[in-house]
VOPAGU-2260 file (C-alpha; in pm, 1 decimal, decimal comma):
REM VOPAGU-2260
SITE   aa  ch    i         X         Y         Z
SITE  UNK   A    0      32,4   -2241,9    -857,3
SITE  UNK   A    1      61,3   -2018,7    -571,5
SITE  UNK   A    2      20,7   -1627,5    -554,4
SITE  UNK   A    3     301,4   -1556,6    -432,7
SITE  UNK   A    4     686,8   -1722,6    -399,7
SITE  UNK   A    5     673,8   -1945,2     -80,8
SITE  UNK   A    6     917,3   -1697,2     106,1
SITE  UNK   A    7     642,7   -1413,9      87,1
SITE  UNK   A    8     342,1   -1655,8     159,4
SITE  UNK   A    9     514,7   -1787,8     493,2
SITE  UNK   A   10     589,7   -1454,7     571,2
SITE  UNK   A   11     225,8   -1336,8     512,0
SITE  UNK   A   12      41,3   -1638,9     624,5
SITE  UNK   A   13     250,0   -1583,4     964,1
SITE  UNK   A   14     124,0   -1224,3     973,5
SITE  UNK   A   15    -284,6   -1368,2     975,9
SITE  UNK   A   16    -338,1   -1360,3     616,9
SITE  UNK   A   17    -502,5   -1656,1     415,2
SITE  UNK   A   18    -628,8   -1703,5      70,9
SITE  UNK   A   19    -999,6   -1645,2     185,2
SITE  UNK   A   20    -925,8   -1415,7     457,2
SITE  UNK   A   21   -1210,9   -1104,7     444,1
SITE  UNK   A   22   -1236,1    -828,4     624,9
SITE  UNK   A   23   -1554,1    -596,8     731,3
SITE  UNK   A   24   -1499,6    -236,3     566,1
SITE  UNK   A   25   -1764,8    -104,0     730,1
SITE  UNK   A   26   -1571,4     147,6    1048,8
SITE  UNK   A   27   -1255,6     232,9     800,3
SITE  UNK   A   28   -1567,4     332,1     535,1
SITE  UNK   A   29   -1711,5     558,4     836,3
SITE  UNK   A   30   -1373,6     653,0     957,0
SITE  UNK   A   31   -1265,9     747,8     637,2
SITE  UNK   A   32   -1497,7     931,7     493,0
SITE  UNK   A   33   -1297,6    1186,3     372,2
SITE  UNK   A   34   -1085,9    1013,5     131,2
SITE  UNK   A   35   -1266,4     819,9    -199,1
SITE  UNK   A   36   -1289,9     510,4    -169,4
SITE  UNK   A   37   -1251,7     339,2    -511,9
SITE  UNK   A   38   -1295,6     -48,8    -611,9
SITE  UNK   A   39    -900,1     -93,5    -579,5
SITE  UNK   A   40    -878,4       9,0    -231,7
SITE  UNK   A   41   -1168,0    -191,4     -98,6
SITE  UNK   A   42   -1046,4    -553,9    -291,4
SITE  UNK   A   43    -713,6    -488,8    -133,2
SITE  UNK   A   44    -824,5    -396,4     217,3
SITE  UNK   A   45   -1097,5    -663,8     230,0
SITE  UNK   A   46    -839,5    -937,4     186,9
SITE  UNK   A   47    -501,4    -750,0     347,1
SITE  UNK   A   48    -640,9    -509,6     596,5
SITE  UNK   A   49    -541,0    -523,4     968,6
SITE  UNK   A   50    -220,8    -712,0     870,0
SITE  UNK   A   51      93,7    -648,2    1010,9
SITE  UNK   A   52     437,8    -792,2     895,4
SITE  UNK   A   53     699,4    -766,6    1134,6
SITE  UNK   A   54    1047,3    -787,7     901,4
SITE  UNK   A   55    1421,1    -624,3     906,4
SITE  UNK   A   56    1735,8    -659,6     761,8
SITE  UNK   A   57    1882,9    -674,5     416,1
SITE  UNK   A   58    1666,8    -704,7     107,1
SITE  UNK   A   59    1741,4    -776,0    -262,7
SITE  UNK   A   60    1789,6    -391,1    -333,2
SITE  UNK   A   61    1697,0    -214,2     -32,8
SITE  UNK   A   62    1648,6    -299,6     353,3
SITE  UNK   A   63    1346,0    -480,8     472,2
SITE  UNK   A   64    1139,6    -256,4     695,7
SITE  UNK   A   65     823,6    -359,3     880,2
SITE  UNK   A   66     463,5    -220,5     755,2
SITE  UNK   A   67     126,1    -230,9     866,2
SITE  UNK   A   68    -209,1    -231,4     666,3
SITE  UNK   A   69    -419,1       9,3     841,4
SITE  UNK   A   70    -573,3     264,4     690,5
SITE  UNK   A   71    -702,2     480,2     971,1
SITE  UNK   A   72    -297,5     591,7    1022,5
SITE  UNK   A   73    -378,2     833,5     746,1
SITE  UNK   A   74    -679,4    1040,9     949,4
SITE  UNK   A   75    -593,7    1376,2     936,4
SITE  UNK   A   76    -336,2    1312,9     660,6
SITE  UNK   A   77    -655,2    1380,4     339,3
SITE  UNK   A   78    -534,3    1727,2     265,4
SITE  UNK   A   79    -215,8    1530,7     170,2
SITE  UNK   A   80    -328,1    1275,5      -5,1
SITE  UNK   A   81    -545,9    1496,1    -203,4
SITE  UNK   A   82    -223,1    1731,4    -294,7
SITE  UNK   A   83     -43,1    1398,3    -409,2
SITE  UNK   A   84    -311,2    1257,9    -615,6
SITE  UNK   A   85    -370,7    1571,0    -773,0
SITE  UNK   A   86      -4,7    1634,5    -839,4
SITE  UNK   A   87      44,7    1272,3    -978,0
SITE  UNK   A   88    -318,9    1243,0   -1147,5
SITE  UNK   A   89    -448,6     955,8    -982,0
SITE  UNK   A   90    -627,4     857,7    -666,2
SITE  UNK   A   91    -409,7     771,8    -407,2
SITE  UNK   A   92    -593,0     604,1    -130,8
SITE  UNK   A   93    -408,9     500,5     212,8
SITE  UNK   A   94    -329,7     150,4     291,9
SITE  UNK   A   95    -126,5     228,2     610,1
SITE  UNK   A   96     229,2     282,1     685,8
SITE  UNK   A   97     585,0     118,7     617,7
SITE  UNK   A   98     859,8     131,9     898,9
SITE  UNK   A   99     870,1     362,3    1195,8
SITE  UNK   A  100     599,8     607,5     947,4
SITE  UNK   A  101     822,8     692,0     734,7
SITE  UNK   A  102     591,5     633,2     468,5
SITE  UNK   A  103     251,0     611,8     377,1
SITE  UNK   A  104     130,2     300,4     163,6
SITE  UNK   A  105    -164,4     422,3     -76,1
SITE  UNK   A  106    -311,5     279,2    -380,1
SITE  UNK   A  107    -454,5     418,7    -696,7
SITE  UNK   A  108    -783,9     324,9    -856,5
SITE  UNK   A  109    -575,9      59,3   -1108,4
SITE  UNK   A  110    -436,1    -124,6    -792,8
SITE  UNK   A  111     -84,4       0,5    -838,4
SITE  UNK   A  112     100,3      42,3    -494,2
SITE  UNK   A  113     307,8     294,3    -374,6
SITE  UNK   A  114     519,0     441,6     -64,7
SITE  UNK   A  115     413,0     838,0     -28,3
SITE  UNK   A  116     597,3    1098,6     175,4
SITE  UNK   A  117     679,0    1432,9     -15,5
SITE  UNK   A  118     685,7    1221,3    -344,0
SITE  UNK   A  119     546,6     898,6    -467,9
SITE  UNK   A  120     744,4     546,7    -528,4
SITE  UNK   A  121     572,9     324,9    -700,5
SITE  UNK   A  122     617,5     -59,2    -576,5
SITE  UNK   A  123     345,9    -208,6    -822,9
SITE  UNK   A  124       3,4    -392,1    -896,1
SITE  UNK   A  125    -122,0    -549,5    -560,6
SITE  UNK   A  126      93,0    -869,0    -534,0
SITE  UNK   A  127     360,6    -794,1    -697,3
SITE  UNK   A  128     406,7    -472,4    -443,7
SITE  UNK   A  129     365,3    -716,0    -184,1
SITE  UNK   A  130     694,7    -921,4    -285,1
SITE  UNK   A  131     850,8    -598,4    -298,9
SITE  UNK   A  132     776,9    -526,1      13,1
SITE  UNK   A  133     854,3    -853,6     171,1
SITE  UNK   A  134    1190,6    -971,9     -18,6
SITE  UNK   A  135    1338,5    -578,1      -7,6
SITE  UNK   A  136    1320,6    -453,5    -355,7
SITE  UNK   A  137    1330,2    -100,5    -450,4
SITE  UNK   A  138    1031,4     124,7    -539,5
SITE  UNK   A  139    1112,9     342,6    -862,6
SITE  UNK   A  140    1009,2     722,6    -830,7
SITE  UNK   A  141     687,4     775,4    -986,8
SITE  UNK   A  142     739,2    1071,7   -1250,1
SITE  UNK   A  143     504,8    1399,3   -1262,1
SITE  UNK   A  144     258,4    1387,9   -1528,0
SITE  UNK   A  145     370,4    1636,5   -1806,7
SITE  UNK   A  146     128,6    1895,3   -1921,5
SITE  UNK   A  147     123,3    1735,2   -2307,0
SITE  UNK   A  148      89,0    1380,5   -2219,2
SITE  UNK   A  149    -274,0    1266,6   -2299,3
């Protein structure tokens, strides 16, 4: 059984991805230095990292926008990041960007997914945030820890 639906796999697999496709961390670890790395971020990067999917139009719940894997578009961005994980309690680190930059893509240390600007939308756990990125489907607005939640 396949990873993902066979809509999202042609659309990836035409992008340069492949099942055993790894990529060398090594210059985003440099160029990055700033932010912290966690195990999350480097799975997901060492198998979707440089990848760019080129898609418009309608989705199932919201348009299709093109996005990019690419971590380095978030240099100079760590003060942000560092606000937003702070703010949300977890460790957003950047994946790259969705449309024209709209958006940062990030990902916490549990592998959950998410769109950043001035708030954070989550889009879910690693593949399942890639079909939601691919077939159009919303991102629900992550909620602000409160202060007496454990």
């Amino acid at each position: 059984m396949s990873r993902f639906t066979p809509d999202v796999e042609g659309v990836l697999r035409q992008a340069g991805w492949r099942p055993d496709r790894r990529v060398d961390l090594a210059q985003w670890k440099m160029m990055l230095s700033d932010f912290t790395w966690h195990g999350a971020a480097e799975e997901f990067l060492g198998e979707f990292g440089g990848i760019q999917v080129d898609i418009s139009g309608p989705g199932i719940t919201c348009a299709r926008e093109p996005f990019r894997f690419d971590p380095e578009l978030a240099v100079g961005e760590e003060d942000r990041f560092a606000e937003l994980s702070e703010r949300f309690d977890r460790n957003f680190f950047p994946l790259g960007e969705v449309g024209q930059g709209e958006f940062f893509l990030a990902i916490d240390e549990a592998g959950v997914i998410y769109l950043l600007a001035a708030w954070a939308l989550k889009l879910g756990i690693g593949d399942v945030a890639l079909e939601h990125l691919i077939r159009g489907i919303s991102a629900e607005r992550l909620a602000l820890p409160t202060e007496d939640s454990p």
